[in-house]
C-alpha positions in Angstrom: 122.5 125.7 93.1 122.5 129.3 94.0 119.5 131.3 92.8 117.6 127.9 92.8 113.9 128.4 94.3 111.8 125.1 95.7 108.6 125.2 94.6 105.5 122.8 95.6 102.6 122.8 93.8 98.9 122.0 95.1 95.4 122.3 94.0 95.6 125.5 97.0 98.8 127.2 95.3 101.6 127.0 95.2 104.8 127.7 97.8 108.3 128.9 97.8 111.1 129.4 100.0 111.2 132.7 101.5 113.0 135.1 99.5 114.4 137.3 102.3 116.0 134.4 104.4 119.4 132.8 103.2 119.9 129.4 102.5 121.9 128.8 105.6 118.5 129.7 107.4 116.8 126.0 106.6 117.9 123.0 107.7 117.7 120.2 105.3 117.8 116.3 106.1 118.5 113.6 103.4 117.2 110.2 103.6 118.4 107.4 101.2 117.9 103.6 101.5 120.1 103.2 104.3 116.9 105.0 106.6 114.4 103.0 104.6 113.4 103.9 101.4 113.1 101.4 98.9 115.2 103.1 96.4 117.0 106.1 95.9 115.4 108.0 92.9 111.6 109.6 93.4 109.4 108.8 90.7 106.6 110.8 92.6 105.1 112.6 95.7 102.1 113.5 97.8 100.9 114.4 101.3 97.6 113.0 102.8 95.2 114.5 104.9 96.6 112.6 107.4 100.1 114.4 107.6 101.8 111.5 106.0 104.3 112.0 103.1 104.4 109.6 100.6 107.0 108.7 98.2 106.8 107.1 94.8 110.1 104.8 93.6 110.6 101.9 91.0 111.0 99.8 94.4 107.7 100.5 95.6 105.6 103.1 97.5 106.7 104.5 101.2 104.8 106.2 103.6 106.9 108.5 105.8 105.8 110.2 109.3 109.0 112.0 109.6 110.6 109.5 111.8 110.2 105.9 109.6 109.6 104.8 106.6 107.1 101.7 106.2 107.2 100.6 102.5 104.5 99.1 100.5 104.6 97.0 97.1 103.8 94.1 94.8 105.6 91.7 97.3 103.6 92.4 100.1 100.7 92.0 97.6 99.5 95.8 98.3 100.2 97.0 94.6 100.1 95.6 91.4 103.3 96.6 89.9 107.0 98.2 92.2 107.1 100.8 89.6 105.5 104.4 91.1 104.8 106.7 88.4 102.5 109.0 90.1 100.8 109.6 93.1 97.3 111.9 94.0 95.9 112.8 97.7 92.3 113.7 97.7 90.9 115.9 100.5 89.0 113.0 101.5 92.0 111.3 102.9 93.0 108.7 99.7 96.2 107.8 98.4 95.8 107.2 94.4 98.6 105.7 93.4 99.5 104.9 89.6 101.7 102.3 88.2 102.2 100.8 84.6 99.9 98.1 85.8 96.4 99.7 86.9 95.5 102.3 89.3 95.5 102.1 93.6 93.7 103.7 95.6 94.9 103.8 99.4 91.8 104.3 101.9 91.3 103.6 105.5 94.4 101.3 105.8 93.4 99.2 102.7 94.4 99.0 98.9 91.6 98.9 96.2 93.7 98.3 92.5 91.5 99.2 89.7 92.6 97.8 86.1 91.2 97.6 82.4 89.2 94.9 83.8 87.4 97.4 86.0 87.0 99.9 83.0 90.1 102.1 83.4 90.9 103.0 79.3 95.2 101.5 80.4 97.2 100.2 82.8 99.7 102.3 82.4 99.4 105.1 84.5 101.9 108.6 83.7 99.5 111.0 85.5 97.3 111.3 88.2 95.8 114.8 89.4 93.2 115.9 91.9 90.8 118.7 91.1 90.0 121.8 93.8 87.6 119.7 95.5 90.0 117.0 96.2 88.8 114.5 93.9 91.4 112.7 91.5 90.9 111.8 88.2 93.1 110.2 85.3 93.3 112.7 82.0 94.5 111.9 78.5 96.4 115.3 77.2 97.1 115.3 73.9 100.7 116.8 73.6 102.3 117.6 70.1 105.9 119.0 70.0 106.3 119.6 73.8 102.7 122.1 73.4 99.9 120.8 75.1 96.6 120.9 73.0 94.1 119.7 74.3 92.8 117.4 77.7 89.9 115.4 78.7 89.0 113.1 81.8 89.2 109.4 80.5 88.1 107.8 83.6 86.7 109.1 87.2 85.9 106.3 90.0 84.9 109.0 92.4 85.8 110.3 96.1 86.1 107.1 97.7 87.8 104.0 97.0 85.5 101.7 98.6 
């Protein structure tokens, strides 16, 4: 991958690898589902408040501190659906989580799921994105050969999941 560049994206800018140091210059550490994770491929991924990285498979959601990996899903009766398809952190320390069956949010060590049933327009959640105050919304974009034309919010519980 030479000439590759890492970006991540937040609502406070966006990063990149330094320019002027060489590759050979970072170190890099691989995790896979011998260490943990619930599957290999990552649907999605977002960072709390609380320092916490969290990871989005088909397997399930997994919260990693650096050291562990403690894994969340329908089993456990946490989520209602294995399959992440996006994930949101809000400045106010929640975890929205999306799947094809409703929308979680994770607050305070406790999951609040939110489905047509509580007004939410789909289950199926593709997209999940917090504004610059931190607050996360779902948006419809209306996309017509690859161009985006047009977006509105479709549904907005709020800051907190409670």
């Amino acid at each position: 991958m030479a000439g590759a560049v890492l970006w991540c994206v937040s609502t406070r800018g966006a990063l990149a690898l330094d320019p002027h140091k060489s590759l050979t210059q970072y170190s890099r550490t691989m995790w896979s589902q011998e260490h943990g994770l619930p599957q290999d491929t990552i649907r999605a991924i977002a960072q709390t408040t609380d320092g916490y990285l969290w990871l989005g498979t088909d397997e399930g959601l997994a919260r990693f501190d650096g050291y562990e990996f403690v894994v969340f899903n329908k089993d456990s009766g946490d989520l209602p659906g294995n399959s992440i398809t996006a994930l949101a952190a809000g400045l106010d320390g929640s975890l929205w989580i999306g799947t094809s069956n409703g929308l979680t949010c994770y607050r305070d060590k406790r999951f609040r799921t939110y489905t047509t049933q509580q007004g939410l327009p789909d289950n199926a959640i593709t997209v999940l994105v917090a504004d610059h105050a931190g607050r996360c919304g779902l948006w419809r974009a209306c996309i017509s050969a690859g161009i985006e034309t047009g977006s509105s919010r479709i549904w907005r519980r709020g800051r907190t999941c409670r």
